[in-house]
VEXDREN-2710 file (C-alpha; in Angstrom, 1 decimal):
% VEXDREN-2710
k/r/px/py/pz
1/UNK/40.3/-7.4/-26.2
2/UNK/39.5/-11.1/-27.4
3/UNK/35.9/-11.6/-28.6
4/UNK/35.3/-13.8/-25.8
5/UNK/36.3/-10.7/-23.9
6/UNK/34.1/-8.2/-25.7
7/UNK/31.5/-10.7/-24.8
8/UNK/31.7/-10.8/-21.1
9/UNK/32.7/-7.1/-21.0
10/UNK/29.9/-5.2/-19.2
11/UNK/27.1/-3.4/-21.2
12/UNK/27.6/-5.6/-24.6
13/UNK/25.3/-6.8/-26.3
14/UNK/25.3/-10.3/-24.3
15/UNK/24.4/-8.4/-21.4
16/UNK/21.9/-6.6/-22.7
17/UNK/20.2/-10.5/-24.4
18/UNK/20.9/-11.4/-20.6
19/UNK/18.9/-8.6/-19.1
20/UNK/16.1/-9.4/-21.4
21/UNK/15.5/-13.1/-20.8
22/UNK/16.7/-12.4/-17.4
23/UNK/12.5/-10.4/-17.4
24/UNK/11.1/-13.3/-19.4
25/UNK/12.3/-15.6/-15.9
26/UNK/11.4/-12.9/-13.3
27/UNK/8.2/-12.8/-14.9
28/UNK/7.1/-16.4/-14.7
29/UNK/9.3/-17.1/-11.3
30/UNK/7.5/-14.6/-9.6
31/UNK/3.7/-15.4/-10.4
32/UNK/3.2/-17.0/-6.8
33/UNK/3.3/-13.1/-5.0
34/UNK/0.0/-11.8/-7.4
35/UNK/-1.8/-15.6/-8.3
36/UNK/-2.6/-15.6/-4.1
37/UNK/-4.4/-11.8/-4.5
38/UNK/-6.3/-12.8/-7.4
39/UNK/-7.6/-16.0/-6.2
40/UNK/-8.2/-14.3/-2.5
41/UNK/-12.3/-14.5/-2.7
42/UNK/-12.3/-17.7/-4.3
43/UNK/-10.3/-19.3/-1.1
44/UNK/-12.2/-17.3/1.6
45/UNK/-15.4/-19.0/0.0
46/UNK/-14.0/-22.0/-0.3
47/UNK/-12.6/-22.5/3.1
48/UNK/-14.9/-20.4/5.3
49/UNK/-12.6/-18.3/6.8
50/UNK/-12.5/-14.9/7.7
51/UNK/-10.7/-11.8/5.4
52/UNK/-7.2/-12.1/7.7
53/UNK/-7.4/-16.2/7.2
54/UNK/-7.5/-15.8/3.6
55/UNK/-4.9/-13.2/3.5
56/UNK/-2.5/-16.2/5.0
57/UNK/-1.5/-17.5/2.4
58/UNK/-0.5/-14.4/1.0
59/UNK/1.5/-13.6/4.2
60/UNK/3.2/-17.2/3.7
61/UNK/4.4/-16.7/0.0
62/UNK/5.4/-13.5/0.8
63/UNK/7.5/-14.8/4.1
64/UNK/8.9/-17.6/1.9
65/UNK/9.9/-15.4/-0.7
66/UNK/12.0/-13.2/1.4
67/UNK/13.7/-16.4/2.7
68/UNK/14.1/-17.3/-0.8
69/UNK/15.5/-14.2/-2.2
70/UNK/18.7/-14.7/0.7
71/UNK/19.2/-18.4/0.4
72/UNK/18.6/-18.0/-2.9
73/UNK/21.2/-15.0/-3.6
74/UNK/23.8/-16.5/-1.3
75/UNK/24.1/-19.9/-3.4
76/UNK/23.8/-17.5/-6.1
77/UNK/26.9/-15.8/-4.5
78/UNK/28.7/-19.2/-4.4
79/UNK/28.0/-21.3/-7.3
80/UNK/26.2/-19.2/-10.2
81/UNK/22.6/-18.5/-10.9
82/UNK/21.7/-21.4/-12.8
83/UNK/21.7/-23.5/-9.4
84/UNK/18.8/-21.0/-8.1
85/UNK/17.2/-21.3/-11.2
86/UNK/16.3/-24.9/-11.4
87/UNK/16.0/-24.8/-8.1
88/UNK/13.1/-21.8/-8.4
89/UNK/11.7/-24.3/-11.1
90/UNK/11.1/-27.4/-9.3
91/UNK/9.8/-25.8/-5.9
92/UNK/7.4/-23.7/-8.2
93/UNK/6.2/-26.8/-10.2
94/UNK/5.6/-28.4/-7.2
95/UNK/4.1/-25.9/-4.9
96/UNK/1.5/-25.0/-7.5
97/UNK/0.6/-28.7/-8.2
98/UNK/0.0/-29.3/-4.3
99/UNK/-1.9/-25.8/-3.9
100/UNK/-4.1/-27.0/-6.4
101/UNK/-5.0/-30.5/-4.6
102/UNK/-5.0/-28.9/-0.7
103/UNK/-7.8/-29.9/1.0
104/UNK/-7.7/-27.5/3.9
105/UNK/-6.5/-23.5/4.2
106/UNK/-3.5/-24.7/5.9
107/UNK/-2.3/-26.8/3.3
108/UNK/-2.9/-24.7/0.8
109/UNK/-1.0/-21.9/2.9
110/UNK/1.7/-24.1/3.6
111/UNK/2.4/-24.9/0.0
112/UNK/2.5/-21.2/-0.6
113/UNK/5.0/-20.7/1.8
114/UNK/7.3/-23.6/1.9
115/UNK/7.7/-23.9/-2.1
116/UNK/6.1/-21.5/-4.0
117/UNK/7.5/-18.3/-2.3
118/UNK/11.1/-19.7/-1.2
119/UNK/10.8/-21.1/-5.5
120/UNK/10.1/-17.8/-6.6
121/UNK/12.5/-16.2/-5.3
122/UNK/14.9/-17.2/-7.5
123/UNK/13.2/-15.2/-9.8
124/UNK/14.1/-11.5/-8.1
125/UNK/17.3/-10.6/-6.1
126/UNK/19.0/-13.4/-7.2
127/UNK/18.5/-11.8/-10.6
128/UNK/19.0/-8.4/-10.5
129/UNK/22.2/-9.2/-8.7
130/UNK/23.5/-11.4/-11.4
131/UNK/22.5/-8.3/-13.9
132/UNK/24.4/-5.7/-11.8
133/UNK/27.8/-7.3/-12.5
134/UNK/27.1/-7.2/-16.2
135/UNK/26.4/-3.5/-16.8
136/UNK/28.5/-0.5/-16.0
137/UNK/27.2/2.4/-17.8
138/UNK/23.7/1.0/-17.3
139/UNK/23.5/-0.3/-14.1
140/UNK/20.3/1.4/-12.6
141/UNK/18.4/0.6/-16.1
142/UNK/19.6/-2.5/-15.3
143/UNK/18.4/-3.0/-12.4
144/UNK/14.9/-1.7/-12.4
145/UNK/14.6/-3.5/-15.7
146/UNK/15.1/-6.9/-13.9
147/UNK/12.8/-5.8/-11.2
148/UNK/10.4/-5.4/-13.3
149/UNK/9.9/-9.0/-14.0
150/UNK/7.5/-9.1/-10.4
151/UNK/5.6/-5.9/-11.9
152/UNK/5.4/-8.0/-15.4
153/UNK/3.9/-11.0/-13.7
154/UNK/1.4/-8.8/-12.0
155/UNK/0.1/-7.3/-15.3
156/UNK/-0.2/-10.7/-17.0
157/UNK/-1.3/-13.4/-14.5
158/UNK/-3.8/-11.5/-13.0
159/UNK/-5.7/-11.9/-16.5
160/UNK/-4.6/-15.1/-17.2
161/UNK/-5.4/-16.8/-13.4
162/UNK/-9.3/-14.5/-13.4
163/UNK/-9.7/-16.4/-17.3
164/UNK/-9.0/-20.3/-15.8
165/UNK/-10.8/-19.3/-12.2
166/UNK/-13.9/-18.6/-14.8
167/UNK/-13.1/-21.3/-17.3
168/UNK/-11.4/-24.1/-15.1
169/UNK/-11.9/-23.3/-11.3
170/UNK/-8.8/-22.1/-9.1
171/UNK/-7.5/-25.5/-8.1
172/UNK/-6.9/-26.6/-12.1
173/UNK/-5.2/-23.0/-12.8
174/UNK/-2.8/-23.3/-9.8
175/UNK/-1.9/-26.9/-11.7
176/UNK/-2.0/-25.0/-15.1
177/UNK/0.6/-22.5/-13.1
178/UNK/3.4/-25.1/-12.1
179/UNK/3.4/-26.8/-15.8
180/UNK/4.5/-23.3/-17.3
181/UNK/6.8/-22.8/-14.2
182/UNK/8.3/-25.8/-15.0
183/UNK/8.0/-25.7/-19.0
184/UNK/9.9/-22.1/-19.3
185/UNK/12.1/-21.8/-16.5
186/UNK/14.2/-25.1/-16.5
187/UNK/15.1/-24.7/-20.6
188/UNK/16.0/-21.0/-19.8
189/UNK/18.5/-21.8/-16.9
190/UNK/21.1/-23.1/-19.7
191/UNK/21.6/-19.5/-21.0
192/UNK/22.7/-18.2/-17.8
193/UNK/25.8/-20.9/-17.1
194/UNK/28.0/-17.5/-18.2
195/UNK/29.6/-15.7/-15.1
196/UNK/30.9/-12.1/-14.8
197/UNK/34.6/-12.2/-16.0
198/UNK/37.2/-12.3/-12.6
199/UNK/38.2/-8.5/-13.5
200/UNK/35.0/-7.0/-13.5
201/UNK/34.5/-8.1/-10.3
202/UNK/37.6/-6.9/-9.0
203/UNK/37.3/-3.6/-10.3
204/UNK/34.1/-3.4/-9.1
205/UNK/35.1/-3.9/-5.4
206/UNK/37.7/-1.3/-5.5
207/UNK/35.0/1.3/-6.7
208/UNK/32.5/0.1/-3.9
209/UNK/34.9/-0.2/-0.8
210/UNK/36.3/3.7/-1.9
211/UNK/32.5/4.6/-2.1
212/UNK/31.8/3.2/1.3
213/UNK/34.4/4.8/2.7
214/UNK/33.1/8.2/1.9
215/UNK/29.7/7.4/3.0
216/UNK/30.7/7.3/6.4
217/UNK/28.5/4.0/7.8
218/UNK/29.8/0.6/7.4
219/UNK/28.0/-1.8/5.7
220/UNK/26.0/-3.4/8.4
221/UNK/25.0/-0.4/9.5
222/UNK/24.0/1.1/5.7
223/UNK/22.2/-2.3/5.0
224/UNK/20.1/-2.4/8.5
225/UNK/19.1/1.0/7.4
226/UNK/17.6/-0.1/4.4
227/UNK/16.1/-3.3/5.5
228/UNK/13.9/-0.6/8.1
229/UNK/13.5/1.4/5.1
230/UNK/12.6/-1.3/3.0
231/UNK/10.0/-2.8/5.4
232/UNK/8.0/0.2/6.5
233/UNK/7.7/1.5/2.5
234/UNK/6.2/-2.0/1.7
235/UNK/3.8/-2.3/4.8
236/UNK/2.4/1.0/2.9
237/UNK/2.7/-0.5/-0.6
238/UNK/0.9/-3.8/0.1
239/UNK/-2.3/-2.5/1.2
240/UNK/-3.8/-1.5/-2.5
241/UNK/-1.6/-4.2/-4.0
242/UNK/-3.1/-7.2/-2.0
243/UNK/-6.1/-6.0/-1.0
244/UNK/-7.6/-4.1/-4.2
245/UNK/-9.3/-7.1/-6.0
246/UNK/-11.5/-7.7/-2.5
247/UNK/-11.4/-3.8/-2.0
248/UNK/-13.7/-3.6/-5.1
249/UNK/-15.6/-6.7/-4.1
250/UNK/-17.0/-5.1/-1.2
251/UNK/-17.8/-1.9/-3.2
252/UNK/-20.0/-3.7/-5.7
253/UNK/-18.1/-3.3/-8.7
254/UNK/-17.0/-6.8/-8.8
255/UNK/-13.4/-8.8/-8.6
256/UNK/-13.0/-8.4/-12.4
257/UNK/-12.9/-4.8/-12.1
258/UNK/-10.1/-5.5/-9.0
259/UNK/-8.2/-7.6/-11.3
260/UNK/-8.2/-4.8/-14.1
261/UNK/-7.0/-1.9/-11.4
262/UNK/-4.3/-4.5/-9.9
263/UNK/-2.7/-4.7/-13.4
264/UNK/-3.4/-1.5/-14.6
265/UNK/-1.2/-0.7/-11.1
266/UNK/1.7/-3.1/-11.9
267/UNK/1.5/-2.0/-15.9
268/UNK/2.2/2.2/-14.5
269/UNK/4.6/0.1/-11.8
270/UNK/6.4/-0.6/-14.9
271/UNK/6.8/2.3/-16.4
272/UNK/7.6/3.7/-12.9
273/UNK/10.4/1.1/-12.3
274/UNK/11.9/2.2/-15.6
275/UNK/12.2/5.5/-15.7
276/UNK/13.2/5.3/-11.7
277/UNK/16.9/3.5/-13.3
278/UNK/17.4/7.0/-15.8
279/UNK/16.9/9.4/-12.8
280/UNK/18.9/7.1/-10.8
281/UNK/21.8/6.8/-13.0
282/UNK/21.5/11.1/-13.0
283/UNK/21.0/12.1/-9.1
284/UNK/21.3/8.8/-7.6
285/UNK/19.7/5.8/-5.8
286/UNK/18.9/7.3/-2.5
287/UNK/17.1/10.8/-4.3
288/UNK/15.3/8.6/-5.8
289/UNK/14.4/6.5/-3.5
290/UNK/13.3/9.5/-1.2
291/UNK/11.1/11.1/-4.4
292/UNK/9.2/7.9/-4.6
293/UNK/8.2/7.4/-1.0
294/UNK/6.8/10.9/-1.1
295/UNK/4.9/10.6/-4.3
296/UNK/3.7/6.9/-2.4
297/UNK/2.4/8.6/0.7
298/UNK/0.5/11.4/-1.6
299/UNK/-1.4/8.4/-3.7
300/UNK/-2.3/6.5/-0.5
301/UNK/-4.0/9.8/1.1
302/UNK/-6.0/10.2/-2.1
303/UNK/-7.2/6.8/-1.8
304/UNK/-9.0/8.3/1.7
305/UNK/-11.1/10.5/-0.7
306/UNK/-12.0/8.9/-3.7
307/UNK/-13.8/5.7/-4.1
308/UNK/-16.2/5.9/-7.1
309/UNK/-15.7/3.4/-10.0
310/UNK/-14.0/6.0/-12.2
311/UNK/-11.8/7.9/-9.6
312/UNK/-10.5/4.0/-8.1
313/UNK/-9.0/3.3/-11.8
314/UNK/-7.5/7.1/-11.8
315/UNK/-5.8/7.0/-8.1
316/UNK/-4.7/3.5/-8.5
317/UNK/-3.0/4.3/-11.9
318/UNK/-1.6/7.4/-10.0
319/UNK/0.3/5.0/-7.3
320/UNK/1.3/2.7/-9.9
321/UNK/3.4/5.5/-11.5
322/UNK/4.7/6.8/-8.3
323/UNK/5.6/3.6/-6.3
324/UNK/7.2/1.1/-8.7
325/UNK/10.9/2.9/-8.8
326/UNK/11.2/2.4/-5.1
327/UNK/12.1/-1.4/-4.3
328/UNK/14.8/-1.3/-7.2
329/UNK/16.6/2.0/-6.0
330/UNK/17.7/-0.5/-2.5
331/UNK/19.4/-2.6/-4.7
332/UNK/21.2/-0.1/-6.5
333/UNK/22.7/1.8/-3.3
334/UNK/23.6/-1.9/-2.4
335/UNK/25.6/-2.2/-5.4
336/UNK/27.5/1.1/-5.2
337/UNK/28.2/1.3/-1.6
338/UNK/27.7/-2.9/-0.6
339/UNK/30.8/-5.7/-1.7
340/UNK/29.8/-7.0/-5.1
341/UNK/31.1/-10.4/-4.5
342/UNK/28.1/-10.6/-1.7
343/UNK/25.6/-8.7/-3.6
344/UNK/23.4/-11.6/-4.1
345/UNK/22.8/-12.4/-0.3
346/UNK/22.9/-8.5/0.6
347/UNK/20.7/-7.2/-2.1
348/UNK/18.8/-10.6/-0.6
349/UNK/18.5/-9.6/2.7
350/UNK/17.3/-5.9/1.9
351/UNK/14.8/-7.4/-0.5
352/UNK/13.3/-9.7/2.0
353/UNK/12.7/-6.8/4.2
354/UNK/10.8/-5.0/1.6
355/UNK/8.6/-8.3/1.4
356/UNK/8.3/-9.0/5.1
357/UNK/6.8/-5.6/5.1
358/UNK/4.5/-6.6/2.0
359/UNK/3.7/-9.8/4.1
360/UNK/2.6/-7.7/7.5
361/UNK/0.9/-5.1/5.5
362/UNK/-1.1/-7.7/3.3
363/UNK/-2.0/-9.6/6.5
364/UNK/-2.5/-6.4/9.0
365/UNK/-4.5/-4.5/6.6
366/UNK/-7.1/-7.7/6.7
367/UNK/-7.4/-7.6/10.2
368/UNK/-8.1/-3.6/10.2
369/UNK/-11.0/-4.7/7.9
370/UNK/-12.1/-7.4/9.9
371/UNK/-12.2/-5.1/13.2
372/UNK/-13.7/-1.8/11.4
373/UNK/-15.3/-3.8/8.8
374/UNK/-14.0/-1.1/6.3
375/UNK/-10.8/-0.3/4.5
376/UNK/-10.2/3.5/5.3
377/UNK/-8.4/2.9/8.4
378/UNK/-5.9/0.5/6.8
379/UNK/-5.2/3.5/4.5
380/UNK/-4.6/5.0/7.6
381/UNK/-2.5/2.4/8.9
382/UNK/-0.1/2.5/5.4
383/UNK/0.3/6.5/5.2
384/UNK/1.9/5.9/9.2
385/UNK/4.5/3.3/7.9
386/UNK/5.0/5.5/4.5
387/UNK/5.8/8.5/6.8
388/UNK/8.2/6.7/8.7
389/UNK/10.2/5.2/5.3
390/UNK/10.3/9.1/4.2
391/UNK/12.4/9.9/7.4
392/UNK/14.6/7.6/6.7
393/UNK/15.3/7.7/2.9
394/UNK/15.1/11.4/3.6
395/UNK/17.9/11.2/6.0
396/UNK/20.0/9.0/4.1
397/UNK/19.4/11.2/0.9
398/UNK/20.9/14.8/2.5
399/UNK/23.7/12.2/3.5
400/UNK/24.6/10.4/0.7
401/UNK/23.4/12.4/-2.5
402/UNK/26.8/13.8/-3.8
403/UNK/28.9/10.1/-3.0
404/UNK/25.8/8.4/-5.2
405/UNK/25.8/11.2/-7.5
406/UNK/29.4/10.2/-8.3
407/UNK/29.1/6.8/-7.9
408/UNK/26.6/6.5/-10.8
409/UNK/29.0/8.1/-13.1
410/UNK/31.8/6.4/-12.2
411/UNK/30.8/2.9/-10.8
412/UNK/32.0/-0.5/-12.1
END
């Protein structure tokens, strides 16, 4: 094999420089999904509105970033991931500057959702698609390891956005934001102009169309199952994740303590995400999948129970360890069982179910608390929607665990 080859073969040591810068992008890209949660309080007071109005915005980044993760992942499909890239950049740099001089709720939702959300989505399935073609060996590692850029950003900015809401008020850290969108993502896109070499892709779609085949469900019907999957797990998930910081507001113990549980989540989601891609690459994506929604539901009933200071921190760490392997395990039955050439828009679709379901959750669990004036019925409300994603990945788990077992030894 040529050097040149050596260097687009998968699992060298390109690909692994890829995979790495690939979580430095993620990282800033998808800032605009945690920047909304921190800065949650700060709106409500500043516009007047109820808790659902000021989860809106969240609801609209959210919605935008599902929509971005499919356009984004089909022109990634078609032209490369450096397109997507600049892309994410501008509508980031943008978005941020505008949310920063809204003048109204509305406008400072719409900026959210029009530019910030579809912009960061470049930052996530658009990714780890481009990083599944590039490992073999490795692919779940992979995989969760570029998911983890979302789980990055939400261990970092949450620090850095409560540091300029005290130092410079929230409307001169959302401009701070789209400078270093713009600063870091737009020099990066120039290492990416690389695409997987013609025979790794070919190879790959023989291995996934035989893999398919022994699933028994075609792809439509495989992907809609995950996209229901994918939504009802994240209804469940977003309720500690966007409503934590406010969750400790209305305890007394302040939206500094919120902001220290929300990364302390995301930090264990980490760690989660990454050990999720060694058991998957041993007894497969949809066993894993199943073993996370069931250690999700058990973390959401102890947050029914315990609500002291000390206990919040425990229980929130415990459901950052269980729930950050299970967005990444979609993606990775996508890749074994899904055509790689469309993994980008597939992988997109899935992954804007997942955050259509963070979007409802985020914005239904408000309006519990608005009507109960407490959160323990939205707990409630996401241990019904986890219960539901266990049927299914439970299902699909008995079905599919010896084809994925295989296919993780074997896949290209």
């Amino acid at each position: 094999m040529s050097p040149q080859g050596q260097r687009d073969a998968p699992d060298s040591a390109y690909s692994w420089l890829r995979l790495a810068l690939s979580l430095l992008l993620g990282t800033i890209a998808c800032v605009g999904t945690w920047s909304v949660v921190v800065v949650l309080p700060a709106v409500q007071a500043e516009f007047g509105t109820l808790r659902a109005g000021a989860s809106l915005p969240y609801t609209c980044v959210m919605l935008g970033f599902g929509f971005g993760n499919i356009v984004m992942g089909r022109i990634a499909d078609r032209y490369g991931i450096v397109v997507p890239i600049v892309s994410g950049a501008v509508l980031l740099g943008t978005g941020y500057v505008l949310a920063g001089l809204s003048s109204t709720l509305w406008h400072f939702a719409l900026a959210h959702g029009l530019l910030i959300g579809i912009g960061g989505g470049a930052g996530f399935a658009p990714l780890i698609a481009d990083l599944s073609h590039w490992f073999r060996r490795h692919r779940g590692l992979a995989v969760v390891f570029g998911a983890s850029g979302s789980y990055l950003a939400g261990v970092i900015w949450p620090q850095v956005i409560t540091w300029g809401l005290q130092s410079h008020g929230w409307r001169a850290t959302h401009i701070g934001i789209g400078v270093v969108a713009l600063a870091v993502m737009l020099p990066l896109a120039l290492f990416f102009r690389r695409r997987p070499a013609a025979e790794t892709l070919a190879a790959a779609e023989i291995s996934s169309a035989g893999a398919r085949g022994d699933l028994g469900l075609s792809p439509n019907r495989l992907q809609g199952l995950l996209a229901l999957a994918g939504f009802c797990c994240c209804v469940a998930m977003a309720m500690p994740q966007v409503h934590i910081v406010a969750y400790c507001g209305d305890l007394g113990y302040g939206v500094a303590r919120g902001a220290e549980m929300l990364s302390l989540m995301l930090f264990l989601g980490i760690i989660s995400r990454i050990g999720s891609g060694f058991v998957a690459d041993r007894i497969g994506g949809a066993a894993t999948l199943a073993l996370g929604s069931l250690m999700q539901g058990l973390a959401l009933f102890l947050y029914l129970w315990f609500d002291g200071l000390r206990s919040l921190y425990i229980v929130t760490g415990i459901f950052g360890l269980f729930q950050g392997g299970i967005v990444p395990m979609y993606a990775v039955i996508i890749r074994d069982y899904l055509p790689p050439r469309e993994a980008g828009m597939r992988i997109g679709i899935v992954m804007s179910a997942t955050i259509a379901g963070m979007a409802f959750g985020g914005y239904v669990s408000g309006l519990i608390f608005d009507v109960f004036a407490s959160y323990r019925m939205a707990f409630l409300n996401g241990l019904a929607w986890n219960l539901i994603n266990l049927a299914i990945v439970g299902w699909l788990m008995l079905k599919a665990k010896p084809k994925l077992q295989a296919a993780s030894n074997t896949a290209f």
